[in-house]
Structures are given as structure tokens and as C-alpha cells.
N, C-alpha and C positions, 0 to 999 in steps of 0.2 A: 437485467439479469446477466450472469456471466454463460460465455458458450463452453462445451467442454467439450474436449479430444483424448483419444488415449494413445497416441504415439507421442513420442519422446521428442520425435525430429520433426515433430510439425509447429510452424514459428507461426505467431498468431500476429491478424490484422497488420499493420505496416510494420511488425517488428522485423522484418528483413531486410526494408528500405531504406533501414540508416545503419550503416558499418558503428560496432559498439566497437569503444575505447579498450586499447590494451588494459592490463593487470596495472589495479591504481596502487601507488607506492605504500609498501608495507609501515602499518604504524608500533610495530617491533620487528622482532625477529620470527617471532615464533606467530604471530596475529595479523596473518592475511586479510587483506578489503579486497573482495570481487566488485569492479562492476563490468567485467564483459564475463558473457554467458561462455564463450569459448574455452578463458583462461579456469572458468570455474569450475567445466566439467573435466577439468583435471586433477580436482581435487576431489574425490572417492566419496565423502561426506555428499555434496552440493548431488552427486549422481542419485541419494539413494531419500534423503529429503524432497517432501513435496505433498501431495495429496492423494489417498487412495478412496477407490469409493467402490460399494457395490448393491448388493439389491436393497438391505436393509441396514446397513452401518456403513461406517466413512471413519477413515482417519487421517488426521493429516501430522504429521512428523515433523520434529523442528531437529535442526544437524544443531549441536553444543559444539561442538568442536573436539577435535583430539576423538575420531570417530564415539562421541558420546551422541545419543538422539533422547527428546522426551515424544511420546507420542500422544495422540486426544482422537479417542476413539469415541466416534458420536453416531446413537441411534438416530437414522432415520435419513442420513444425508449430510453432503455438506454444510457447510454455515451460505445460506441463501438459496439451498438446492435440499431443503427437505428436514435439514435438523432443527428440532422446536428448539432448541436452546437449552434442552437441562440435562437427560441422560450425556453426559462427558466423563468418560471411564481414563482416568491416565493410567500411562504405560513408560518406563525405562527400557533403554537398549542401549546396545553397544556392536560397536563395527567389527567381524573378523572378515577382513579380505572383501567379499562383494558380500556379505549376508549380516544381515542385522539379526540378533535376540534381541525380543520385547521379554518384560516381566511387567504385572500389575500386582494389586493387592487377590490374597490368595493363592490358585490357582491358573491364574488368567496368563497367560502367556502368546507370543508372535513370533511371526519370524515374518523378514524379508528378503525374498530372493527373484530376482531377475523381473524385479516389477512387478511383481504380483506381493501379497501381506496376506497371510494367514493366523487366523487368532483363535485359539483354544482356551477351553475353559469358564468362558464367560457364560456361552450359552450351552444347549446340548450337543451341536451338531458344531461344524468350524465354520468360521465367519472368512469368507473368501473375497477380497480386495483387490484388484488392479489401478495400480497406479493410473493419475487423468492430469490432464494440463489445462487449465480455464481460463479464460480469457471474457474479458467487460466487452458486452456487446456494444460499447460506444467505443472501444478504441480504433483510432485510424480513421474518429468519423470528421467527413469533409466540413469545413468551417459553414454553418447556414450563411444564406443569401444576406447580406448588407452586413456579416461580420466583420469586427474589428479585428485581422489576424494578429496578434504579439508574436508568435515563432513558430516558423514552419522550417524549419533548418538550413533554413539560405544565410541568414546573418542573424545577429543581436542586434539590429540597428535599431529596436523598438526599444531595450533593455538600456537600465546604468548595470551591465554584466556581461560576460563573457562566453562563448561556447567552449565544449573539448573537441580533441581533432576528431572525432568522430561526428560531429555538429550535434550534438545536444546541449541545450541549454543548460549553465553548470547553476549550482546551490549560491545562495548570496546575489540574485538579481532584481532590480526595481524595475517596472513599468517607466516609460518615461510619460504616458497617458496615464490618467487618475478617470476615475470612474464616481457614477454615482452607482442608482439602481443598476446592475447587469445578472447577466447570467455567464458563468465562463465555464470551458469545457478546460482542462488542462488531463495530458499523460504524463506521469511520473516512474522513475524506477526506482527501486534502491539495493543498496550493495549485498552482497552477501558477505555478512563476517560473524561466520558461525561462534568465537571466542567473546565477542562482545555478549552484556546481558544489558535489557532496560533500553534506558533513553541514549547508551550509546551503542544500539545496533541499525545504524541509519538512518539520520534524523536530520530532519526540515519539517517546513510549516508553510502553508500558503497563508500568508494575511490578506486577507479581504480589506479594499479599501488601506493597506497599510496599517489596519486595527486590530481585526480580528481573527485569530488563526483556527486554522481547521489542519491536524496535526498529519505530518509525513514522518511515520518510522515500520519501520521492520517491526511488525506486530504479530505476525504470522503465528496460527496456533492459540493468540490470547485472546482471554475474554476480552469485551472492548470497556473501555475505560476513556475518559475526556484526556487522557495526555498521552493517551497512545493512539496509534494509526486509526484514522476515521472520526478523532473523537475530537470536536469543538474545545478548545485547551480551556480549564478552569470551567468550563460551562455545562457541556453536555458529552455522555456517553453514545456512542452512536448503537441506533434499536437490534444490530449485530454486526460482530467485526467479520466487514467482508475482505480481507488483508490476505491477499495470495503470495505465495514464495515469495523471496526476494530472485532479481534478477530478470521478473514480470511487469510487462508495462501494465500499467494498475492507473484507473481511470477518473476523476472525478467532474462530475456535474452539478454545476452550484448555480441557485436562482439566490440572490440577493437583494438584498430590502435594505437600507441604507438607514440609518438612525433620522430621526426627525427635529428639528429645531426652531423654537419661535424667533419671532423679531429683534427680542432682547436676547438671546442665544442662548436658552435656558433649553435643555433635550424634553421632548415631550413622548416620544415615545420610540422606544429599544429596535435597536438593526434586528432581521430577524433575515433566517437563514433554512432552505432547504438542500439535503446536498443527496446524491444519486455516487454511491461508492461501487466503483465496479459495475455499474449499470442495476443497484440497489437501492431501495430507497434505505437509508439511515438513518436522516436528520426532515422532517417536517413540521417548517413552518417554526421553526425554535426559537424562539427570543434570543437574543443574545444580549444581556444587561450590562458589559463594559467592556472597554479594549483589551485585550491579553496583556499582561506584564511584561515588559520590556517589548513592547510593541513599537513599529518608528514613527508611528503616529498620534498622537492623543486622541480622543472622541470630537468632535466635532464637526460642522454643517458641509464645510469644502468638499469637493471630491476628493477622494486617494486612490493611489496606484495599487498595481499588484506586487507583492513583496515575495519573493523565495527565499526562504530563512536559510542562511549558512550558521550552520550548528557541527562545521567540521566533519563532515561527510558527504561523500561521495554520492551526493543523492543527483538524478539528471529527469529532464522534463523535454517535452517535446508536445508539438502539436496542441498550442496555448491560441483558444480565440474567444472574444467578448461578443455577446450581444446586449447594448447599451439599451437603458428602459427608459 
């Protein structure tokens, strides 16, 4: 489950124990990539997106950029903290100086100002929000007993890949250990670049075994879908996207099952996969019937490494350890 806080300045599990990386280089002029939190909250949008919640509705706000926001107002709680998944009311806004205007269909209307979000019209009475910051009750958790560490931010010497000056482990890295069965704990962040839309608003993929990915993108706000954030790519949907802000270390827990193969090398039966997003369950027990497309591995008996998909973003990881089965 994820913990939740309602101050702004409070940095969750070890997110303060590693200096994040200056403002990564702009990919125009006008279309900022955040990945340090510091350089982000200087941008007026990044302050006023994120997640609001209260007794019986939640909304969480996605920044578009050019102070444009959509927002997804959902009965009954966040996605993992109370909302069944189907009342999702959207809402438009737009930035003047520190307050955002919502509009919905009808007469349903928001505002937000100084952390708090108020909604009229939907129900009788006004639906009253204060913004919360939530955090995966696994992040920062210590590697278990007889773990296989891969990065703890001393070095890359595990990886064919590199760190940023901040030591986190950058997008585009191989295990130089391959694995069969394991279970792996990995923290991820991704950028904030509120102009991008889709598959390029922060994007990687861990591959399991170098085969199978389980997707990394800025999903925040979407339903979940297999090729967006939490979702097994081509295979499965995860049972809800638990995909917090960008800019948050965001957690995953993966038990793996390894595909099986006879003597003659023929697959007998499908890798299968449980994974824990956010300290959520997601994915149970899922078959997974082939290797992702353009995977560095083909399907077969060998062990494979762990792969960090460079997909051209600024995506960073940290705090990567195996327990081998």
C-alpha cells in the first residue's frame, strides 16, 4: 500500500539521501524535461499538479503544460486508497498566477488555491480536497538477507551502464548477472515534462530476464492499459494504475517465474509474473506468453539479465536488489 502525508516539504523514505541531478537539457526551446524536484518547483504548473484527497472524493490533476491541467475526480478515494475504479468525473482547468479554474460537463466546476481544491456542482454540498503526497510503503526498503545488491549508489560496477552526478542509476542499463527465477525490488523516478503526451512523457521498461517488460512511463491520472505505466507491454493491463506524480520515487516488487523448457528446447510452459506497484498488488500470478518486441533477448532456457530500457528519457532508478529462487 502507498503511505500518504499532507505537507508539501515532507520527502518520503530515502528520497533525501541521494542529491537529485540539476535541470536535464531542454529537448526545444519551449519543452522542459524535469528530473530534479528542486529545478521543478520552479515551474508554477509542477507546484499545483499532483493528488488531492478527502473524505469521500480524490482528485488527481495532470499539469499539460503552458499552465493547462486535466483533472479525474474520483469517488471514494485514490486509485489503491478507496476508489472502486468507475465513478471518474473529468475536469479542465487552467492556470491564472497561483489558482487554477476546473470546468466539467454541465455545471460541475473547481478551483484550486493554496493546496486545498474545491468542487461545485457535482453534488449538493462542495466537495472539499487537500492536496497529499504518497509514497510505496517499500521504498527505501533495505535489500533482505543473502540479497543479490545490483545499485545502491556507490557505483555501476554490477551494470553495462552508467550513473548521473547525482548517483542514480541512468536509463539504457544491463545486469552484468542474469538471473533465472528471482524476485527484484527496483525504485524508479521519472521526469516531469508536462508538453509531452503518450509514450513520450518518460519512458523505460524493465525487462525481466532481458525478455519481458513491465513498462516505466509517466502514466499519472490514466487508466492503466499494458503499454502504459504498471502494464506488462502487449500482455496485460495492470488491476489499477497505481502511477504517482512524476518526480516520485515509485516502487516495484516483482516475483518471477521464468518460462520452462524441455530437453529438446521446445517451451513447455509460459514465464509468469506477479508484480506489487507502489506497494499494490497489480499483476498476479499473469502468464506472460512471449517476449516483448524488440526485446535484447529472444525466449529461451538461459538465464537473462536485468535490462533498463533507454527510450530517450530521463528516467533514473535506484535501490535495485534480487533474491535469486
Amino acid at each position: 500500500m502507498v503511505k500518504q502525508q499532507r505537507q508539501r516539504g515532507v520527502v518520503f523514505g530515502v528520497f533525501g539521501a541521494v542529491a537529485l541531478a540539476m535541470l536535464t537539457s531542454l529537448a526545444t526551446a519551449d519543452e522542459p524535461i524535469y528530473s530534479d524536484v528542486k529545478e521543478a518547483e520552479k515551474h508554477p504548473d509542477f507546484l499545483l499538479q499532483g493528488e488531492y484527497a478527502g473524505a469521500d472524493w480524490a482528485m488527481q490533476v495532470v499539469a499539460l503544460g503552458e499552465g493547462k491541467f486535466r483533472g479525474y475526480l474520483l469517488r471514494g478515494g485514490l486509485p489503491g486508497a478507496g476508489w472502486d475504479g468507475e465513478e471518474r468525473v473529468e475536469l479542465m482547468g487552467e492556470r491564472n498566477g497561483s489558482t487554477v479554474t476546473l470546468r466539467g460537463e454541465g455545471d460541475t466546476r473547481g478551483k484550486i488555491v493554496k493546496d486545498r481544491l474545491s468542487i461545485q456542482g457535482l453534488t449538493r454540498g462542495t466537495i472539499k480536497l487537500e492536496r497529499v503526497e504518497r509514497a510505496s510503503e517499500t521504498v527505501g526498503q533495505e535489500p533482505a538477507e543473502g540479497a543479490v545488491v545490483l545499485f545502491d549508489g556507490s557505483s555501476a560496477e554490477h551494470w553495462e551502464g552508467r550513473m548521473d552526478e547525482a548517483g542514480r542509476l541512468m536509463n539504457g542499463a544491463t545486469s552484468k548477472q542474469r538471473f533465472g527465477d528471482h524476485f527484484i525490488h527496483l525504485e524508479y523516478l521519472v521526469p516531469f515534462r508536462p508538453q509531452a503526451r503518450g509514450q513520450n512523457r518518460g519512458n523505460s521498461g524493465l525487462y525481466m530476464q532481458g525478455r519481458y517488460e513491465l513498462q516505466m512511463l509517466d502514466s499519472f491520472g490514466d487508466i492503466g492499459a499494458h503499454n502504459l505505466n504498471g502494464g506488462i507491454y502487449s500482455v496485460a493491463a495492470p488491476k489499477v494504475n497505481m502511477s504517482l506524480p512524476p518526480l516520485t520515487w515509485q516502487t516495484y516488487d516483482i516475483e518471477f517465474r521464468a518460462a520452462r523448457f524441455n530437453e529438446a528446447g521446445e517451451k513447455v510452459e509460459h514465464a509468469r509474473v506477479t508484480v506489487r506497484h507502489n506497494g499494490v498488488l497489480t499483476h498476479e500470478d499473469v502468464e506472460v506468453p512471449h517476449a516483448t518486441t524488440a526485446s535484447p533477448m529472444g525466449e529461451g532456457a538461459e538465464p537473462g539479465p536485468v535490462n533498463l530500457q533507454d527510450h530517450g528519457s530521463p528516467v533514473r532508478y535506484r535501490n535495485i536488489w534480487v533474491i535469486e529462487r
